[in-house]
MARPA-253518 format. One record per residue (C-alpha): residue number from 1; x, y, z. Coordinates in pm, 1 decimal. Layout:
   n        x        y        z
 NUM        X        Y        Z
...
END
This chain:
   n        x        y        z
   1   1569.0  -5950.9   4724.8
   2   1678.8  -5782.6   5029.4
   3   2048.2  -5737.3   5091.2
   4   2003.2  -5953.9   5469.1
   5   2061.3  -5633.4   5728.9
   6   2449.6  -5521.5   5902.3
   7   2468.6  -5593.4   6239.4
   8   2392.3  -5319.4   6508.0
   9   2800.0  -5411.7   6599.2
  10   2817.7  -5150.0   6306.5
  11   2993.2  -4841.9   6464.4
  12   2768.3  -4497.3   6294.2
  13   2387.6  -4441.0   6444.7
  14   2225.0  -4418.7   6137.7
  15   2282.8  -4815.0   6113.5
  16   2194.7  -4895.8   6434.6
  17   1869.1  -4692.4   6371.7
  18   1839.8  -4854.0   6018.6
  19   1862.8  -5236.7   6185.3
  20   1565.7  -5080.2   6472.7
  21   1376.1  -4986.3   6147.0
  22   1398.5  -5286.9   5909.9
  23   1293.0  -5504.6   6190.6
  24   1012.0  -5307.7   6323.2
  25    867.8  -5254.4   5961.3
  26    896.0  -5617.7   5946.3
  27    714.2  -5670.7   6270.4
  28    418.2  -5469.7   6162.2
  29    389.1  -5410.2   5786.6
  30    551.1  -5719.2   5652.7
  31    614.0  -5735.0   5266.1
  32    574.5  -5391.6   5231.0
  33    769.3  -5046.8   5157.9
  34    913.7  -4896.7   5519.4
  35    821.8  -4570.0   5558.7
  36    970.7  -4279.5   5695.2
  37    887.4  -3912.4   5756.5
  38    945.8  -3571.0   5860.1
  39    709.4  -3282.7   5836.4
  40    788.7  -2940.2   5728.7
  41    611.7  -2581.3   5792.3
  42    621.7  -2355.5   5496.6
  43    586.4  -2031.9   5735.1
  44    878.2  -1838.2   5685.2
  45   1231.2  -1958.8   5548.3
  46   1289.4  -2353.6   5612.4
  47   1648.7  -2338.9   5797.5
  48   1919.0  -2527.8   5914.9
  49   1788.8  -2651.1   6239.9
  50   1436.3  -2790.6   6022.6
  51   1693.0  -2966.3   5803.4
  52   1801.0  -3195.4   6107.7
  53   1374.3  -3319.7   6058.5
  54   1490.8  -3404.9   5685.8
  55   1793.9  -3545.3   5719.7
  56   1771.6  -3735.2   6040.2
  57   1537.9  -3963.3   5857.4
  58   1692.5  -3946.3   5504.1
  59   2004.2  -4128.0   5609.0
  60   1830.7  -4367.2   5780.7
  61   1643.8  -4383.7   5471.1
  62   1924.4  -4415.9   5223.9
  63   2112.9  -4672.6   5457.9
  64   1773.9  -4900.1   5459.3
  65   1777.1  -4851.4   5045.1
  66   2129.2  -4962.7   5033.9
  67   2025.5  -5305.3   5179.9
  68   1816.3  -5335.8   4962.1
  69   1457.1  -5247.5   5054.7
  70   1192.9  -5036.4   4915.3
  71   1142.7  -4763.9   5132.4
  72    946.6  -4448.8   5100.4
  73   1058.0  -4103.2   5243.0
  74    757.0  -3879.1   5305.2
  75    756.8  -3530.6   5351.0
  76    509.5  -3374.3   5472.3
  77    461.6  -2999.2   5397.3
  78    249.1  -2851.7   5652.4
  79    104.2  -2587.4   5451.5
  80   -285.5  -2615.2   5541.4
  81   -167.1  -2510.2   5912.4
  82   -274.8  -2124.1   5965.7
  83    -74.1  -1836.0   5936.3
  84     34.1  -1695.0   6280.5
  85    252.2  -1386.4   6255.8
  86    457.4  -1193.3   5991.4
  87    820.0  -1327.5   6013.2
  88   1060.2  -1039.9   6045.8
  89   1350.9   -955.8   5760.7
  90   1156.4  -1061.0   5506.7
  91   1181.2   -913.0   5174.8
  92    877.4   -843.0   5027.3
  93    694.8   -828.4   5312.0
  94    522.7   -561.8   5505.8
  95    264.9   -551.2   5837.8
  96    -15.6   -558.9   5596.9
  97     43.5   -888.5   5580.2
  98    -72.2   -923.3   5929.6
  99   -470.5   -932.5   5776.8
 100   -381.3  -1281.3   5702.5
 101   -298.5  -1421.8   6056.7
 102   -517.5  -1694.5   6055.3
 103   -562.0  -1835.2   5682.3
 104   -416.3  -2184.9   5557.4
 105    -52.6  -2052.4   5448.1
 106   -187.7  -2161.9   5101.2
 107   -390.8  -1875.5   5084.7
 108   -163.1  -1634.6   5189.7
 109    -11.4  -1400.1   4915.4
 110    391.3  -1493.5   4833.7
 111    629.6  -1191.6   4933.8
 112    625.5   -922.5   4687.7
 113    780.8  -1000.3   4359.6
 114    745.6  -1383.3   4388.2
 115    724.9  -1586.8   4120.7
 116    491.3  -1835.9   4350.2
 117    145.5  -1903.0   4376.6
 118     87.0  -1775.7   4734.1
 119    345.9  -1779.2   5043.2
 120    421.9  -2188.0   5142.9
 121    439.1  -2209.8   4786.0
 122    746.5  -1952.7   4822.7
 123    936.7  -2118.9   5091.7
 124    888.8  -2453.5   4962.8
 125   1065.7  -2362.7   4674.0
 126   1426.5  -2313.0   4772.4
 127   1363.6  -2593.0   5012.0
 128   1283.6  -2814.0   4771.8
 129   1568.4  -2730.2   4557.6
 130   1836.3  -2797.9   4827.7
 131   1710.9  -3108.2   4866.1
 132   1744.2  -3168.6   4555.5
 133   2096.0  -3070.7   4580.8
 134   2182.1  -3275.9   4871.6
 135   2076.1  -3601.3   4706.6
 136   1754.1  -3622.2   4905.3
 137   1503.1  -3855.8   4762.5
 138   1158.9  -3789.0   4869.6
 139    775.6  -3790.1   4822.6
 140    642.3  -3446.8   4915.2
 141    247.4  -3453.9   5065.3
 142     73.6  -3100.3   5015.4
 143   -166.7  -3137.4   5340.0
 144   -344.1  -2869.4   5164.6
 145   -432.9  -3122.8   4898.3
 146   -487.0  -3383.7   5138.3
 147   -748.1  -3212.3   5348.6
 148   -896.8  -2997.1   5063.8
 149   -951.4  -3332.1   4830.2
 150  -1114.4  -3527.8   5113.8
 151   -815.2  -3745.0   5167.3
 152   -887.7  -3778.0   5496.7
 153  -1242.2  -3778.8   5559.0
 154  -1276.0  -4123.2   5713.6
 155  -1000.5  -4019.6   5956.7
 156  -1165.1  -3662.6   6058.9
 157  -1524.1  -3834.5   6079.8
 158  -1344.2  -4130.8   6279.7
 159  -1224.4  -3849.6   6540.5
 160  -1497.1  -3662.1   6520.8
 161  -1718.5  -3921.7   6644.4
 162  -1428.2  -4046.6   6920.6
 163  -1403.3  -3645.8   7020.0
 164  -1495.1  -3799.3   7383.0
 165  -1182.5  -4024.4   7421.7
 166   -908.1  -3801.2   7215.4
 167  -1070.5  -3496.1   7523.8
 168   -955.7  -3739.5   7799.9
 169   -654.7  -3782.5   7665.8
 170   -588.6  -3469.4   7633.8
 171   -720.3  -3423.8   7952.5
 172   -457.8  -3611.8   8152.5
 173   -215.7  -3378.5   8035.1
 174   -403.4  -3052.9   8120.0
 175   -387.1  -2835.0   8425.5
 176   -652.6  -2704.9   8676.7
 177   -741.0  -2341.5   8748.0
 178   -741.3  -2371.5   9143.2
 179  -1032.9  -2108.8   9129.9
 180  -1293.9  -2254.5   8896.8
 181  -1179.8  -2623.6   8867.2
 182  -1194.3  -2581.8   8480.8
 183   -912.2  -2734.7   8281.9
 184   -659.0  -2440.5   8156.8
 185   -541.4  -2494.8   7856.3
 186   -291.0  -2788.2   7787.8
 187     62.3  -2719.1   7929.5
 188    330.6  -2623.6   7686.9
 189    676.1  -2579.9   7665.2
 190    776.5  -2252.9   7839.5
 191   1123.2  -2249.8   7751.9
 192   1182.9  -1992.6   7466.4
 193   1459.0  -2237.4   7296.2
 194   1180.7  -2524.7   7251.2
 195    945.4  -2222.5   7131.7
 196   1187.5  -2155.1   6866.2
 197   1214.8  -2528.6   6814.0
 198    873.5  -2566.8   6737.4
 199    884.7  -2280.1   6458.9
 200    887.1  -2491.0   6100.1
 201    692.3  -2771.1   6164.1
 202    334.0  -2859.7   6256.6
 203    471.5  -2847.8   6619.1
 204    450.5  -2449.0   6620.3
 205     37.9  -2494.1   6640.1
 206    -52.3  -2639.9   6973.4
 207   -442.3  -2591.5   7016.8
 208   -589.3  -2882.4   7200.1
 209   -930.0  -2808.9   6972.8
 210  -1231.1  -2616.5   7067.5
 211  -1475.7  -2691.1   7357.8
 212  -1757.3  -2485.4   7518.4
 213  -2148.4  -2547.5   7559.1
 214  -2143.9  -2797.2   7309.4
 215  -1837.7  -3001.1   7461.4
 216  -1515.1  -3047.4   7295.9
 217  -1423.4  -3083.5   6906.5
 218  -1074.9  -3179.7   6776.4
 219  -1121.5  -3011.1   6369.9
 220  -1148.9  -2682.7   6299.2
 221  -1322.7  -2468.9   6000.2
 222  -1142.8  -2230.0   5797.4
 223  -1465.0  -1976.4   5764.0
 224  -1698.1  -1958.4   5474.6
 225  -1666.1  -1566.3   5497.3
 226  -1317.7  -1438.7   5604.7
 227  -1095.9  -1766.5   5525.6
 228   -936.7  -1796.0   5880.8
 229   -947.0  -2034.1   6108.9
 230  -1078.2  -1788.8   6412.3
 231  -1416.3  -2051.7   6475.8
 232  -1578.9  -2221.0   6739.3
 233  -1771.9  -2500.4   6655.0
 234  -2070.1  -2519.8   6840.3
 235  -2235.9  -2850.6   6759.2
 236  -2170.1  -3170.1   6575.1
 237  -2470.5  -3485.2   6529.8
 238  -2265.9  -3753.2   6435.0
 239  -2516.7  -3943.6   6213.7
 240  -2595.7  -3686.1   5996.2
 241  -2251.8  -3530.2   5981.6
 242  -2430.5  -3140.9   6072.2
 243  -2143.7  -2915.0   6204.0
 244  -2193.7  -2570.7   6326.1
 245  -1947.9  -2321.1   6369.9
 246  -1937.9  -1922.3   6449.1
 247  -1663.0  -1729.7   6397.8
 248  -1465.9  -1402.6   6554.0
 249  -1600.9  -1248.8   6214.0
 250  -1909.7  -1246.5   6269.2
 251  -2014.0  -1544.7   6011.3
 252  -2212.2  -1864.3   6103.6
 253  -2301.6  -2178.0   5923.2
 254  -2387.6  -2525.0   5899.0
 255  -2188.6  -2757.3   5726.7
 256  -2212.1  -3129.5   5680.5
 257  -1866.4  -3260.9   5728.4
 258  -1911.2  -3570.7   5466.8
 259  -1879.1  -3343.0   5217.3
 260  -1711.1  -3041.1   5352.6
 261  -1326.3  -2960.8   5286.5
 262  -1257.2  -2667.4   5445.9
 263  -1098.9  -2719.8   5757.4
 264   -862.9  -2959.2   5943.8
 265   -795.3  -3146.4   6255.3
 266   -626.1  -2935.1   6516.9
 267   -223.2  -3066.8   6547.5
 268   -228.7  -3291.3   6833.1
 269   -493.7  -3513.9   6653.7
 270   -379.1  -3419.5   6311.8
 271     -4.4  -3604.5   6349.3
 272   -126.8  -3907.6   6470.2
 273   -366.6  -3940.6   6240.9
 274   -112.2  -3927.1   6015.0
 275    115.1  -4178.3   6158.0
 276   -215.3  -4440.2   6110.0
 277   -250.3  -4293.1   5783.0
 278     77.6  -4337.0   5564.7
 279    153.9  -4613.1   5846.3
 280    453.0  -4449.7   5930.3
 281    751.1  -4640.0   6102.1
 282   1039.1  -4384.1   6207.3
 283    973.4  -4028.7   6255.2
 284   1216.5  -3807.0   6463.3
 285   1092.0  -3535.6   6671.5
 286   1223.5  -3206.1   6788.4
 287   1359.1  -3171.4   7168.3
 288   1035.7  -2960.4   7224.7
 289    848.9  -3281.7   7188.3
 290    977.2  -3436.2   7541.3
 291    788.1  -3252.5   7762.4
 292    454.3  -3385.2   7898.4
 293    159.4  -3281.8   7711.7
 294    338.2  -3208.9   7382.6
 295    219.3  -3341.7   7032.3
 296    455.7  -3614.6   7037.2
 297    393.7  -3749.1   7363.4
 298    -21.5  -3714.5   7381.0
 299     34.2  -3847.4   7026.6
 300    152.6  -4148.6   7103.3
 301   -173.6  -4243.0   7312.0
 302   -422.9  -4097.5   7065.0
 303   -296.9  -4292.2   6771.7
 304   -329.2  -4604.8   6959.1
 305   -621.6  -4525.6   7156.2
 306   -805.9  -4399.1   6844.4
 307   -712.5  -4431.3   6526.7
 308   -583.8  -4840.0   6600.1
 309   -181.2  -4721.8   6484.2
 310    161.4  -4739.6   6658.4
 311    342.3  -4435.9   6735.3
 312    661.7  -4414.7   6483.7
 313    979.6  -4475.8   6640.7
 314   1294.5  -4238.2   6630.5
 315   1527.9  -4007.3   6814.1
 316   1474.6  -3694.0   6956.3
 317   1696.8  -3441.0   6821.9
 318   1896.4  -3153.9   6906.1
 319   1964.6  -2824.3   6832.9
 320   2166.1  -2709.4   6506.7
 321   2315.3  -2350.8   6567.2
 322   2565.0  -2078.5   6357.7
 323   2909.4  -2042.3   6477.8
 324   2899.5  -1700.3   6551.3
 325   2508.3  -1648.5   6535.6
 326   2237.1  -1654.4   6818.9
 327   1985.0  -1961.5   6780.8
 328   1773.4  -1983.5   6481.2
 329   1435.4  -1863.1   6473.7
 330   1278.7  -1814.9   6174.7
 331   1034.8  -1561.5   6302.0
 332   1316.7  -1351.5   6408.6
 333   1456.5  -1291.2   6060.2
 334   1819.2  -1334.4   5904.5
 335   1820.1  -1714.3   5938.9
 336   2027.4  -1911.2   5727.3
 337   1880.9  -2195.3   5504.0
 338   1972.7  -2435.9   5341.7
 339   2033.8  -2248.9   5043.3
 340   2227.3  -2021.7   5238.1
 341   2455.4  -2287.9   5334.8
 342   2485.1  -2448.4   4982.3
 343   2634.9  -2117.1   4821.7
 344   2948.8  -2155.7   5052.5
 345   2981.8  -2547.5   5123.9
 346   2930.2  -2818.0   4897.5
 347   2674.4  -3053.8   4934.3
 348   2884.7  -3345.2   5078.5
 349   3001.2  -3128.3   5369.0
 350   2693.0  -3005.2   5453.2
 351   2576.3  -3430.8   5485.4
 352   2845.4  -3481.4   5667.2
 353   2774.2  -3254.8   5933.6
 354   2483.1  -3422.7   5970.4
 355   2578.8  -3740.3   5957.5
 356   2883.5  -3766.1   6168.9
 357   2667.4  -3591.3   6486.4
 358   2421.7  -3851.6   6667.4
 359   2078.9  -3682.2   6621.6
 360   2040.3  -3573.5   7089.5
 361   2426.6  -3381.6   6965.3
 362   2392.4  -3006.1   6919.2
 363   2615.9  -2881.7   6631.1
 364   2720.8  -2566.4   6458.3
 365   2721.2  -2492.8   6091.9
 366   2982.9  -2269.1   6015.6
 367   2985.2  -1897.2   5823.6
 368   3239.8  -1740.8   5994.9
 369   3608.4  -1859.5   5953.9
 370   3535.4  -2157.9   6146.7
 371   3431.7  -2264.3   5798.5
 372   3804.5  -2301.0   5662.2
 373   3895.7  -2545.4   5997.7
 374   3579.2  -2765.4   5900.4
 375   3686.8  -2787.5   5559.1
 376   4048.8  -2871.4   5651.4
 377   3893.1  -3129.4   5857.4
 378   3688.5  -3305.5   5592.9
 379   4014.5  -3300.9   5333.5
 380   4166.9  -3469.4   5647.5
 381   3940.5  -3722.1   5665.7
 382   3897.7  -3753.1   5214.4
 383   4305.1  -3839.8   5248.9
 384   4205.3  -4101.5   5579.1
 385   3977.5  -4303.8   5345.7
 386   4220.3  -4278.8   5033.6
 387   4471.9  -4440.5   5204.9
 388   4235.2  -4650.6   5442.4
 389   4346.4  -4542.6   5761.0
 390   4011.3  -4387.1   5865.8
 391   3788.2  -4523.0   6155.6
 392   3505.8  -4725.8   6075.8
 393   3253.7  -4472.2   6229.0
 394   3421.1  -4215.5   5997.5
 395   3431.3  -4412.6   5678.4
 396   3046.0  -4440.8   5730.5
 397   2967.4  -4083.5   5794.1
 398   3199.9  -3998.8   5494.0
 399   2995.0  -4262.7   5269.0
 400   2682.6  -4113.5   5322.0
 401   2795.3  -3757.6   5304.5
 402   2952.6  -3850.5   4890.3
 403   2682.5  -4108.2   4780.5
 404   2371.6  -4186.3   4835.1
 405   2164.6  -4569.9   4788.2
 406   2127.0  -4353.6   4369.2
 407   2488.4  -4260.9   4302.9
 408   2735.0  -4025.3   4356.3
 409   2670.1  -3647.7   4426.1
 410   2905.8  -3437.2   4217.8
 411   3244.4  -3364.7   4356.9
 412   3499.4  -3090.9   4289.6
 413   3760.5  -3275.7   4039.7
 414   4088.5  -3105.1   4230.4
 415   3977.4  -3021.3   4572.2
 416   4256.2  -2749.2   4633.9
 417   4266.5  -2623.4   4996.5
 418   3907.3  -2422.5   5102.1
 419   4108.6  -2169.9   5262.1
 420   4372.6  -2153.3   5029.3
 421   4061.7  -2097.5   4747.4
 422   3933.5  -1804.4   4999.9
 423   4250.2  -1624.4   5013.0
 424   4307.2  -1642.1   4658.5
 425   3949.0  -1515.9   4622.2
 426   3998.7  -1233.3   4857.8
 427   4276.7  -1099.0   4702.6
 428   4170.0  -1090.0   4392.4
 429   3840.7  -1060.9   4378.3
 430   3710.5  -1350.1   4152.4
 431   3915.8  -1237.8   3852.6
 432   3918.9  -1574.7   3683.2
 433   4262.0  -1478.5   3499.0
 434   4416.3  -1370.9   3840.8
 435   4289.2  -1639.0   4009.5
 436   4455.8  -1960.5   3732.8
 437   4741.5  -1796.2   3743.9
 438   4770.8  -1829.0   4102.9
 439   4637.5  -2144.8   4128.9
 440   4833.9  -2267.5   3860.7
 441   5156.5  -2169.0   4049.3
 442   5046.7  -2364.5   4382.8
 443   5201.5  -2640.2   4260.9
 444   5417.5  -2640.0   3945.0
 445   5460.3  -2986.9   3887.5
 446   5120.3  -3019.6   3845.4
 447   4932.2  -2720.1   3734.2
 448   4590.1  -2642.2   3714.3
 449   4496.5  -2650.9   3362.1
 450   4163.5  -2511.6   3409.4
 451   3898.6  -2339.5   3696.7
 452   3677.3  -2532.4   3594.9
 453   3948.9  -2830.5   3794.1
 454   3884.1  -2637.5   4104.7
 455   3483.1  -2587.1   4108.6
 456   3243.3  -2592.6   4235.6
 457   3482.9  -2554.8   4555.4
 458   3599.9  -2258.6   4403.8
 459   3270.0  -2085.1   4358.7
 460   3225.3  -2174.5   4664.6
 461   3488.4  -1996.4   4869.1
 462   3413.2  -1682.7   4608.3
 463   3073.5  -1691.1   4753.2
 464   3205.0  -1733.5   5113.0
 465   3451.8  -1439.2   5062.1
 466   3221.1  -1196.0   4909.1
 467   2917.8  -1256.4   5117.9
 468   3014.2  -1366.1   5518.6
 469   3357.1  -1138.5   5524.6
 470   3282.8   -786.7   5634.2
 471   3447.0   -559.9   5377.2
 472   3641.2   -410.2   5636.5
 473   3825.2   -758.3   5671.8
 474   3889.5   -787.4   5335.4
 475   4244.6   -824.2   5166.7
 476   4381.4   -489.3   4962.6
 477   4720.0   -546.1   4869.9
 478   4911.5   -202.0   4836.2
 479   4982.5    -56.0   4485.0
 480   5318.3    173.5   4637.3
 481   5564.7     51.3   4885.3
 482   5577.5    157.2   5190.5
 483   5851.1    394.5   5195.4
 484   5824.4    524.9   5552.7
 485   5809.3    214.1   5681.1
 486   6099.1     33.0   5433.2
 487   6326.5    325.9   5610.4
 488   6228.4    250.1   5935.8
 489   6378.7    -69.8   5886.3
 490   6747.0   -122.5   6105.4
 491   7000.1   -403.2   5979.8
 492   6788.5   -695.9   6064.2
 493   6460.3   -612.6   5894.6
 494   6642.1   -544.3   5582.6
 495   6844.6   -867.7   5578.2
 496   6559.0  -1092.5   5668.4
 497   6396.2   -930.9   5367.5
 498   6712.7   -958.7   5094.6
 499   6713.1  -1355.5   5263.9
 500   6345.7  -1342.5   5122.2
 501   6368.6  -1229.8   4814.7
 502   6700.7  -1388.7   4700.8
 503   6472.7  -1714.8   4793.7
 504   6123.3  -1646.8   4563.6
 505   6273.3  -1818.1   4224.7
 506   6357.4  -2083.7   4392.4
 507   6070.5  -2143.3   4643.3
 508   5785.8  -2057.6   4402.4
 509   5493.8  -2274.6   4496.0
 510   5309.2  -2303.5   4778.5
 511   5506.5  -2572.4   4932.1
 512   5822.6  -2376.2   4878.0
 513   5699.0  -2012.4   4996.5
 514   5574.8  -2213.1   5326.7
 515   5923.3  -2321.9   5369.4
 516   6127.5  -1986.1   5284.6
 517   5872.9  -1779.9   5494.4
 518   5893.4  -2008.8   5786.8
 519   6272.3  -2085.4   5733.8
 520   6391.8  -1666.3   5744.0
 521   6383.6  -1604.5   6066.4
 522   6547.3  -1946.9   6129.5
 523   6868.7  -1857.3   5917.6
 524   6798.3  -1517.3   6095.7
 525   6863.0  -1697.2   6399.7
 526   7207.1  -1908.7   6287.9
 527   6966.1  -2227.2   6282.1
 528   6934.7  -2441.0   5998.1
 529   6605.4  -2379.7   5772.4
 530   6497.0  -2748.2   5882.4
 531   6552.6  -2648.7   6235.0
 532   6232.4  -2700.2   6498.8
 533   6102.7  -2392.5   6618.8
 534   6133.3  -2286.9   6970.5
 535   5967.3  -2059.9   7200.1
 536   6198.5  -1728.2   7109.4
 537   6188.7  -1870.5   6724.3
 538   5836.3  -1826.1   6741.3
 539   5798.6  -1496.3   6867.4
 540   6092.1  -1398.5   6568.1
 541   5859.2  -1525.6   6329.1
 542   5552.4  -1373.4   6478.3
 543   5726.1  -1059.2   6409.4
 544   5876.8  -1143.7   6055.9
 545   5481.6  -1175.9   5915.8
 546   5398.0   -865.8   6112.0
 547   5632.5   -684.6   5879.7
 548   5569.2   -855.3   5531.1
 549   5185.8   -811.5   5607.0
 550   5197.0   -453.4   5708.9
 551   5451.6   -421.1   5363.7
 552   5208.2   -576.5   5144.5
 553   4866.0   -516.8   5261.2
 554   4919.4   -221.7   5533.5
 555   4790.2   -484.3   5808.3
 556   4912.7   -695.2   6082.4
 557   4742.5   -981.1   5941.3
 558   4605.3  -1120.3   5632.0
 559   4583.9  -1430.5   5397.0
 560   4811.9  -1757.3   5489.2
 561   5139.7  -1551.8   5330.9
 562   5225.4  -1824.2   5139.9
 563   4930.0  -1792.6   4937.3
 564   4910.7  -1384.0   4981.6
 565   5287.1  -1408.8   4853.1
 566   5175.0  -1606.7   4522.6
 567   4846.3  -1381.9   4487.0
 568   5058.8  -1103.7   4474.9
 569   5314.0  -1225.0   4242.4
 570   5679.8  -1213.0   4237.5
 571   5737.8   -911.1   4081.9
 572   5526.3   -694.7   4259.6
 573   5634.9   -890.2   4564.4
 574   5971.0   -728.2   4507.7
 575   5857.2   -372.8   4441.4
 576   5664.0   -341.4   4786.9
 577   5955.0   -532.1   4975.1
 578   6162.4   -275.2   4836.5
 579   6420.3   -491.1   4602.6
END
């Protein structure tokens, strides 16, 4: 029995959407499953921004599940759409691979060296295990299978015959040439951002469908004779099914289309089709959607107008970026995926910057050092809900980046400090004795008895360390003192280090080295080690790191020194300080 539905007073969007959903399932398809879906392109690597067209619907998903209701989550992997160009940076893959522009990605070889069948076989893979990962519960629909099985045969039939009122449609939508009075083809987006938008879903294929002598045709024929989709179709009788096509190859023949499989509807047909189809209720859409004459929006008329449906409802969302990168683009090569992401973040953060950001607000996904701020964010937030002083809008987003409607997704037992983990990493470069020992000293009233307390955080800041910091900002702690340097020193430097090192027994732990490190200059200054710092006593301690970095690890900057001091160890913290 379903759980009756929150109110929309509810502070998070994906409630508010979830309440829009519920009742609009209930207003069409009463009584049965609501349905939900995105729609993938297996072209190239499925990134970051695509993920927003997975997980934009997921949590709505999960939040309708919670209540109580069945609901199904379809994917849809667009892998019957044609190949269009050979992504760059990827390995394995050459310009030959430009003789397949124009196949079903299904019948395009996988890079070289795959382990997959052919190449959408290839990307789906690490997509599907991220989502795996991230708690996603989904059905996946190969429309390979659909189309090549006859799945839809009533439906391409349906617009075959109805080609007449899906071309005036289309029509309303198209532009003039002032010269001939012929429609142009149908506008497009002509911003490059909503171009690269487009790239990873169905949306990146915007043919209208063929016309000529024989008038207009929304399907198109993958050829008998070179596989790709480079046709015309140059007549269709709709009683006895007879469709002829030519193509750029030179091949012609005449198929009957109740009984042939090889070929699809062209996009803008295709989606809304679907939509009548699977009866689908919520479906976001990418901002490239909006403008007049795109799939979404010519969509909505030809599923009602033709196939009898209702356009899905949903948001139109917004951009995802890379601190520190240019847009995505998976044509363009180098973009991050989800995998990419899930070797340096753990699953829950990566939900939760999704969830916390209304699907219209841009975000950023961090791989630079902006990484360590977002994790000291989310422990912020992880202490909030402990002690149930967090915001209502943020105990939501954190519930549905830790849990899903199925359980809990796994969780590092001690979630020690992401940064802290990084520095620790950096300095010693994942040796797992190195790195207990200095973890165990953090805190010695309570030691860490094991890595294996700290993981998968752990392996995560490893990863972070060893593959997003250039090795040139990487942390090499000296093996000699400094002894030029050590001389150089006049009255001052010296004392504030014998103040240091009289102080590391007695301040070993990470609390304690933050206190002694910040406190030196303080006693430096005839102020007491509690004292608050002022302008002047910040520019003394400025100076102070200056000098234990440059003593320990020849730089001006470097780990949190806390944590460098305790990587280093006490001993050899003395030998380069010069005791």
């Amino acid at each position: 029995m379903p759980i009756v539905a929150q109110s929309s007073t509810e502070t998070d969007w994906v409630s508010r959407f979830a309440d829009e959903v519920i009742a609009e399932s209930e207003r069409r398809a009463p009584g049965k499953p609501v349905v939900v879906a995105s729609g993938l392109s297996p072209s190239g690597p499925i990134h970051l921004g695509n993920l927003r067209e997975v997980m934009t619907p997921h949590l709505v998903a999960d939040e309708i599940r919670r209540r109580g209701y069945e609901v199904r989550h379809l994917i849809s992997w667009d892998d019957y759409d044609r190949y269009r160009k050979v992504p760059a940076g990827i390995a394995g893959v050459d310009e030959s691979w430009a003789e397949h522009i124009g196949k079903p990605l299904t019948s395009v070889p996988a890079p070289a060296g795959s382990p997959h069948a052919n190449w959408a076989e290839h990307f789906k893979a690490g997509m599907t295990e991220s989502l795996a990962e991230l708690g996603v519960e989904y059905d996946g629909i190969s429309q390979t299978e659909q189309y090549t099985s006859g799945a839809y045969r009533e439906q391409i039939l349906h617009a075959m015959r109805q080609r007449g009122a899906i071309d005036a449609v289309l029509d309303r939508y198209r532009t003039k040439d002032k010269a001939t009075g012929k429609p142009k083809k149908q506008q497009k987006p002509v911003d490059e951002a909503e171009l690269e938008a487009a790239e990873g879903s169905g949306a990146a294929s915007e043919d209208d469908g063929s016309g000529g002598a024989g008038g207009y045709f929304p399907y198109k024929p993958y050829c008998g004779q070179c596989g790709k989709d480079l046709t015309t179709v140059t007549s269709y009788d709709d009683e006895s099914t007879e469709l002829a096509y030519t193509c750029a190859c030179g091949f012609a023949e005449t198929v009957k289309l109740s009984e042939f499989n090889r070929g699809k509807l062209v996009w803008k047909v295709d989606w809304p089709m679907r939509w009548a189809y699977e009866g689908v209720i919520f479906e976001p859409s990418g901002v490239d959607h909006s403008s007049p004459g795109s799939s979404f929006v010519v969509g909505g008329q030809i599923v009602r107008e033709v196939f009898g449906g209702v356009q899905p409802i949903g948001p139109m969302y917004a951009f995802v970026g890379i601190s520190g990168m240019a847009k995505m683009s998976s044509s363009k090569g180098g973009v991050p995926t989800p995998a990419d992401a899930l070797k340096i973040m753990e699953a829950p953060l990566l939900r939760w910057l999704y969830a916390r950001r209304k699907p219209n607000q841009a975000f950023k996904i961090a791989f630079d050092q902006e990484i360590q701020r977002l994790y000291d964010e989310w422990d912020k937030l992880e202490g909030k809900v402990a002690d149930g002083s967090v915001l209502p809008a943020d105990a939501a987003a954190h519930s549905r980046a830790v849990r899903t409607a199925a359980g809990e997704l796994p969780r590092t037992p001690r979630p020690l400090p992401y940064r802290t983990l990084a520095s620790v990493a950096d300095i010693t470069a994942g040796h797992d004795e190195q790195t207990l020992r200095i973890l165990s000293e953090l805190d010695p009233a309570n030691p860490l008895a094991s890595l294996d307390e700290a993981r998968p955080r752990l392996d995560r800041a490893e990863s972070w360390i060893s593959t997003q910091v250039p090795a040139d900002q990487r942390t090499i702690v000296r093996s000699e003192p400094d002894t030029e340097l050590l001389g150089s020193l006049d009255d001052e430097g010296r004392e504030s280090l014998r103040l240091l090192l009289e102080g590391l027994d007695s301040h070993w732990s990470l609390d304690g080295l933050t206190t002694l490190v910040y406190g030196v200059p303080k006693v430096m200054a005839g102020l007491d080690p509690e004292a608050k710092p002022t302008p002047e006593l910040k520019v003394a301690q400025r100076t102070f790191f200056a000098l234990l970095y440059r003593l320990l690890v020849s730089r001006d900057t470097g780990p949190r020194l806390p944590t460098l001091l305790l990587a280093v160890g006490a001993d050899r913290v003395r030998k380069l300080l010069g005791a």
